[in-house]
C-alpha positions in Angstrom: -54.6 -30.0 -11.4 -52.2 -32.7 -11.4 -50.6 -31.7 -14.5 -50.1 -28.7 -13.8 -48.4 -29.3 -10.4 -46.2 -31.6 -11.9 -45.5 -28.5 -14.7 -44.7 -26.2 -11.5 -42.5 -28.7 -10.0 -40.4 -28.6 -13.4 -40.0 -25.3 -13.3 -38.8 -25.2 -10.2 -36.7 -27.2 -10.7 -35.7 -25.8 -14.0 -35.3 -22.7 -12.0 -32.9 -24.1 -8.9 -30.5 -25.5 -11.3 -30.2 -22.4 -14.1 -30.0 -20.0 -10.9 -26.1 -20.3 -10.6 -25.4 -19.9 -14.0 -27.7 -17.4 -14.3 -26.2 -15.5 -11.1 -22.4 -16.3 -12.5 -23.5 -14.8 -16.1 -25.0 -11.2 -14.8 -21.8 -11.1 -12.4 -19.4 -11.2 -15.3 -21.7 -8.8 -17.4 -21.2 -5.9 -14.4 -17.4 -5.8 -15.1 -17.3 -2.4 -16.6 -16.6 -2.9 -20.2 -12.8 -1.0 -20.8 -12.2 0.4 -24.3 -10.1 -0.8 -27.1 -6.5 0.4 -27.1 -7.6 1.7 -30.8 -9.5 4.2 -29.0 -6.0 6.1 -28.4 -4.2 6.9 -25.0 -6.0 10.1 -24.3 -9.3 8.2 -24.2 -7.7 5.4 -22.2 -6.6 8.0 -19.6 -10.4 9.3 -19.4 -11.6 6.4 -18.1 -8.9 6.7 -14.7 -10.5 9.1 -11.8 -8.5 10.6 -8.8 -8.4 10.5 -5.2 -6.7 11.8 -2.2 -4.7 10.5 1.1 -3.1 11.8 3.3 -0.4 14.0 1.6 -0.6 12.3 -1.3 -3.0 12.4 -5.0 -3.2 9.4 -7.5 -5.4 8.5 -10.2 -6.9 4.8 -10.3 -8.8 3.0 -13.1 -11.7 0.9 -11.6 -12.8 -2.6 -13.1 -16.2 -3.0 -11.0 -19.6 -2.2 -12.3 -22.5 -1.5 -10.8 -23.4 -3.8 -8.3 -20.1 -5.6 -9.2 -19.3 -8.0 -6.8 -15.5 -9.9 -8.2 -13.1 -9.3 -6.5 -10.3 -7.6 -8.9 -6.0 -7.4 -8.2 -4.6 -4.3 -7.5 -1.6 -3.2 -9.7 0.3 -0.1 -8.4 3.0 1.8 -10.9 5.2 4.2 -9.3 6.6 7.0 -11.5 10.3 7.9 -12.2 11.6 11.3 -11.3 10.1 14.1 -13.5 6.9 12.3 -14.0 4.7 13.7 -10.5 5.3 17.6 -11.0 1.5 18.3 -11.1 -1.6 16.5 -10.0 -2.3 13.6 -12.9 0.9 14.4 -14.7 2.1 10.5 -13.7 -1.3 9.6 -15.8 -0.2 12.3 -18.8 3.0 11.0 -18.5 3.0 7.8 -19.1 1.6 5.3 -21.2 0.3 3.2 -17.9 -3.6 3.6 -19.7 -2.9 0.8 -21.5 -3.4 -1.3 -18.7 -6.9 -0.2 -18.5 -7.6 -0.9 -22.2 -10.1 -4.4 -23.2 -7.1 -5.8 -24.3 -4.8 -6.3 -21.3 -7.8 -6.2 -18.9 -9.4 -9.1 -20.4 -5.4 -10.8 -19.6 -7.0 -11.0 -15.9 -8.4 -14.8 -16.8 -10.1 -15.1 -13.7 -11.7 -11.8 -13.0 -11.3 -10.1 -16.2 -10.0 -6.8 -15.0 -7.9 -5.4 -12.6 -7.7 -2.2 -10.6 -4.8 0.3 -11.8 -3.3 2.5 -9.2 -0.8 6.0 -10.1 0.0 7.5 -6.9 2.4 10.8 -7.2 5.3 11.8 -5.4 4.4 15.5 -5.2 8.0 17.0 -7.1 6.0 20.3 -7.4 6.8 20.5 -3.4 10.7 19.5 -4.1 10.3 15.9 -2.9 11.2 13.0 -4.8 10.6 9.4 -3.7 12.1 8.4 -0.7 12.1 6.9 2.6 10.1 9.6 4.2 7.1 8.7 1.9 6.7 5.1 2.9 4.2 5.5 5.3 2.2 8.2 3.2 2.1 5.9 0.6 0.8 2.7 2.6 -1.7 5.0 4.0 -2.8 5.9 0.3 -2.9 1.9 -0.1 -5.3 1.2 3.1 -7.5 4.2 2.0 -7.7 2.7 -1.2 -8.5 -0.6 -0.3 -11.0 0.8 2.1 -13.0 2.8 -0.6 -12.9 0.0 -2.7 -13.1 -3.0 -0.1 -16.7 -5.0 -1.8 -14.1 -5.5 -5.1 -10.4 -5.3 -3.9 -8.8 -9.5 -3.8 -6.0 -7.9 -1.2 -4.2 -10.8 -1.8 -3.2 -9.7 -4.9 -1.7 -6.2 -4.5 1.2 -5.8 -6.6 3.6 -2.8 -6.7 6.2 -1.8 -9.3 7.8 1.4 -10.5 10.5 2.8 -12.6 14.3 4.4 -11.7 13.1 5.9 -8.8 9.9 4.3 -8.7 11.7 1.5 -8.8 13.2 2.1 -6.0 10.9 3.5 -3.8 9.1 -0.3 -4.6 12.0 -1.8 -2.7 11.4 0.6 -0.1 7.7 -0.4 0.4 8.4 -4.3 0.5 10.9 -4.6 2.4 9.2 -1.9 5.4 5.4 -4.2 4.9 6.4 -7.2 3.0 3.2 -9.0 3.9 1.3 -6.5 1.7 2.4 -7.3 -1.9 1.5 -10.6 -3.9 4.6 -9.4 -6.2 7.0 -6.6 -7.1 8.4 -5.2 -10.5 11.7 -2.9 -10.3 12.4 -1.4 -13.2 15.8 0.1 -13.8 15.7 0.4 -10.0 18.9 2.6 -9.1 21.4 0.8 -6.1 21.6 -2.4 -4.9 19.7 -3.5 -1.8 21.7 -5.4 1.4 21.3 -9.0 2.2 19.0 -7.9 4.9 17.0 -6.3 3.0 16.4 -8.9 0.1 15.8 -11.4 3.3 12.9 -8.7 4.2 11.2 -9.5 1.4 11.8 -13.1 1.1 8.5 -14.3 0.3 7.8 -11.7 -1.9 7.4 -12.5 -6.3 9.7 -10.7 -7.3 10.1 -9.4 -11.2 13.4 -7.4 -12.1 13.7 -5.6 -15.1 17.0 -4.3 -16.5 19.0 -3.4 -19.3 22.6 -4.0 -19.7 23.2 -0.4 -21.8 21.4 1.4 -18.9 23.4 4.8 -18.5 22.1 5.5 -15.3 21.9 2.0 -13.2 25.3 -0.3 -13.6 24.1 -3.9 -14.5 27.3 -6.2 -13.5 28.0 -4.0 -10.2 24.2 -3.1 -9.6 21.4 -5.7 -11.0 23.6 -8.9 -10.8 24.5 -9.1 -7.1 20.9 -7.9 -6.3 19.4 -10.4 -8.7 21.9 -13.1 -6.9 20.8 -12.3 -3.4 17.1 -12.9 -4.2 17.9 -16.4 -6.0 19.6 -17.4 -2.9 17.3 -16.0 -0.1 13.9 -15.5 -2.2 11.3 -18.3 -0.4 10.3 -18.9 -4.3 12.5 -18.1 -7.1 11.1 -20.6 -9.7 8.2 -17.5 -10.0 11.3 -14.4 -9.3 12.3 -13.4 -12.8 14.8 -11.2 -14.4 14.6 -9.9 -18.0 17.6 -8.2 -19.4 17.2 -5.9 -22.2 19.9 -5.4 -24.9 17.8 -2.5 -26.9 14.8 -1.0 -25.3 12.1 -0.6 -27.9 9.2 2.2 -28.3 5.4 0.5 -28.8 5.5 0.8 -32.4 9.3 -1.4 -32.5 11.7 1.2 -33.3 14.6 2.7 -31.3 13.6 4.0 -28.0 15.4 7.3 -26.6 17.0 5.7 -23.9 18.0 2.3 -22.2 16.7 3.6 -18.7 13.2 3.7 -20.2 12.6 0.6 -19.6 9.2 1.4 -17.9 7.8 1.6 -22.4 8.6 -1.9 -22.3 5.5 -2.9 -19.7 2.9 -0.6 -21.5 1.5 -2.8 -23.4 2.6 -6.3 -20.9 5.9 -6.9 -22.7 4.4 -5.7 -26.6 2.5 -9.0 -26.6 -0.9 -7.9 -27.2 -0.3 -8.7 -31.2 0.3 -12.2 -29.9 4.5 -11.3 -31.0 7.7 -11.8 -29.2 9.8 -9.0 -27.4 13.1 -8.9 -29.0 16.3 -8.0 -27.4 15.4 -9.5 -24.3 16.2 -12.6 -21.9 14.4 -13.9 -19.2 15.4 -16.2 -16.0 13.9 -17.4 -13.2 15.1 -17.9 -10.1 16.0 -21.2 -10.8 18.6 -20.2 -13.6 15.5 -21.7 -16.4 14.9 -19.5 -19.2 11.5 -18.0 -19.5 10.1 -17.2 -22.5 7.7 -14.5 -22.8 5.1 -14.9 -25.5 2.3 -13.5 -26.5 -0.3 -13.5 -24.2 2.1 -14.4 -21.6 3.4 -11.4 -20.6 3.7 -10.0 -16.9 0.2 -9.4 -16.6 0.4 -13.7 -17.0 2.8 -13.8 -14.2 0.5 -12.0 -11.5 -2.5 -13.7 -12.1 -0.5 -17.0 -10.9 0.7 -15.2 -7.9 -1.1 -14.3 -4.1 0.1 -13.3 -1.1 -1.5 -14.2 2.5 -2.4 -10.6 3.2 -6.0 -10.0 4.1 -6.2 -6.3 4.0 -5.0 -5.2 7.6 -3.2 -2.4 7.5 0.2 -3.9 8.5 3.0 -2.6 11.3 6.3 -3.1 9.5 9.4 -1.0 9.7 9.3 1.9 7.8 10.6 4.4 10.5 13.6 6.5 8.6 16.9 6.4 10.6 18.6 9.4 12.1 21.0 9.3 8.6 18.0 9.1 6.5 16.2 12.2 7.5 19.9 13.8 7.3 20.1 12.9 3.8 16.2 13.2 2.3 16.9 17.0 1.3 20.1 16.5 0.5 18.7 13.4 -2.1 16.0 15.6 -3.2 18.0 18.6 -4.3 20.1 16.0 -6.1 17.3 14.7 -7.8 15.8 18.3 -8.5 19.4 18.5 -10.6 19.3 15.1 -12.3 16.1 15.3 -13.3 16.7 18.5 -15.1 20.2 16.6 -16.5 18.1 13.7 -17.7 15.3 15.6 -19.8 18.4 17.3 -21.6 20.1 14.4 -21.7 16.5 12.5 -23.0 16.5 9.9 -20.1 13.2 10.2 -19.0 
């Protein structure tokens, strides 16, 4: 009797001190297992599903399994003009899947994965990103967060876009700052006010441009912009600006166009093979180079960066001025023009 006492007390014991490990191991193994990016882009985007908000579709990838309980990131891509003219078109689009490949999710060294959000700007109703749209697409944020609250780490929501998208990003952090860990512009068009960049002054902040942009003017554009945020920015050693020489397609050739820079984030920065990005520089806010490596890519970058926000929908000012709601169908008739100009032109 005595032995076998003293047996059960082992295993108990045995049993109190495996239990954490145990509970840590099946927790990792319910992060839903993403597929190679051999398995081809059209099998990537089968893994995303779609939801609804307010005026509003998007398609999301999820990273939780079943009874999942990590808390994963949020990363939110914002098409350009021309990419959101039918419901999943800024999936088809776009070569965004990648993010939701084994490769790239398993760049999340923490939780393994990350959440992918596409919401659209519905062009098939004339309307293009702009100010009007703001609240819309916080609301789309909340719902989200609320669907997905048991997994979603709110303080890591990052938001980024390109040419338009780009912009509309700067509209969303400067009207509710407190909601995004970090922001990445790319080939965002104009150049945003001292006020503004003080707006989102303790927002990460990751600019992406390309000095042979047709479209977006780097010395009378990006520099001043990028000047304002080393000055005002509450943390420029992690605000970074790459500048692009030659914008590249996945496979390393020519791309189309130097306003596409949003091929050059597809696959984090073409470091998945572990190589270098050429034609590229990147700063900090500091003025120190940063070199992007492989396996160090922007993907790198947001898993070092949080934000304070705790999931609260937030009150900011996103109200559009008397001029603004003047100019919103003017802007979107001149976008209905230049998009048609920039798929002749091969743009976009």
């Amino acid at each position: 009797m005595r032995f076998i006492k003293k047996a059960l007390a082992v295993l108990l014991a045995f049993c109190l001190l495996a239990a954490p490990l145990i509970l840590n191991t099946s927790a990792k193994d319910r992060t839903k297992q993403a597929l190679p990016l051999s398995a081809g882009l059209t099998a990537l985007r089968n893994q995303f599903e779609t939801g609804y908000a307010d005026e509003l579709d998007y398609c999301y990838y999820s990273p939780a399994g079943e009874n999942d309980t990590e808390k994963y990131p949020v990363v939110i891509y914002l098409h350009g003009i021309g990419h959101g003219s039918s419901v999943g078109s800024q999936l088809a689009d776009s070569s965004m899947a990648t993010w939701a490949s084994a490769e790239l999710q398993e760049r999340w060294t923490d939780t393994g994965g990350a959440y992918i959000l596409l919401p659209r700007c519905p062009e098939d109703k004339t309307q293009y990103w702009n100010k009007s749209l703001i609240d819309p697409l916080r609301n789309l944020i909340d719902c989200f967060i609320e669907d997905h609250s048991e997994n979603v780490d709110t303080s890591r929501i990052f938001i980024g876009g390109s040419s338009a998208g780009g912009e509309m990003t700067w509209d969303m952090a400067i009207a509710y700052p407190d909601y995004f860990a970090g922001i990445y512009p790319l080939a965002a068009t104009g150049t945003r006010s001292e006020k503004d960049i003080k707006a989102c002054k303790d927002v990460s902040i990751w600019v992406f441009a390309s000095e042979r942009d047709p479209l977006v003017n780097y010395s009378l554009n990006v520099i001043p912009q990028w000047e304002k945020i080393c000055a005002y920015n509450s943390d420029p050693a992690n605000c970074r600006l790459s500048t692009f020489t030659q914008v590249l397609n996945p496979d390393g050739t020519k791309g189309d166009s130097n306003h596409r820079l949003y091929t050059t984030i597809m696959y984090d920065l073409f470091t998945v093979d572990s190589s270098t990005y050429p034609n590229v520089t990147t700063q900090n806010g500091k003025g120190l180079t940063v070199n992007i490596v492989g396996g160090k890519g922007i993907i790198s970058w947001m898993c070092n960066t949080h934000s304070d926000f705790d999931g609260t929908p937030s009150t900011g000012n996103s109200v559009p001025g008397m001029i603004d709601f003047m100019l919103i169908p003017i802007r979107n008739i001149i976008f209905r023009i230049a998009n048609i100009i920039q798929r002749i032109l091969g743009f976009v």
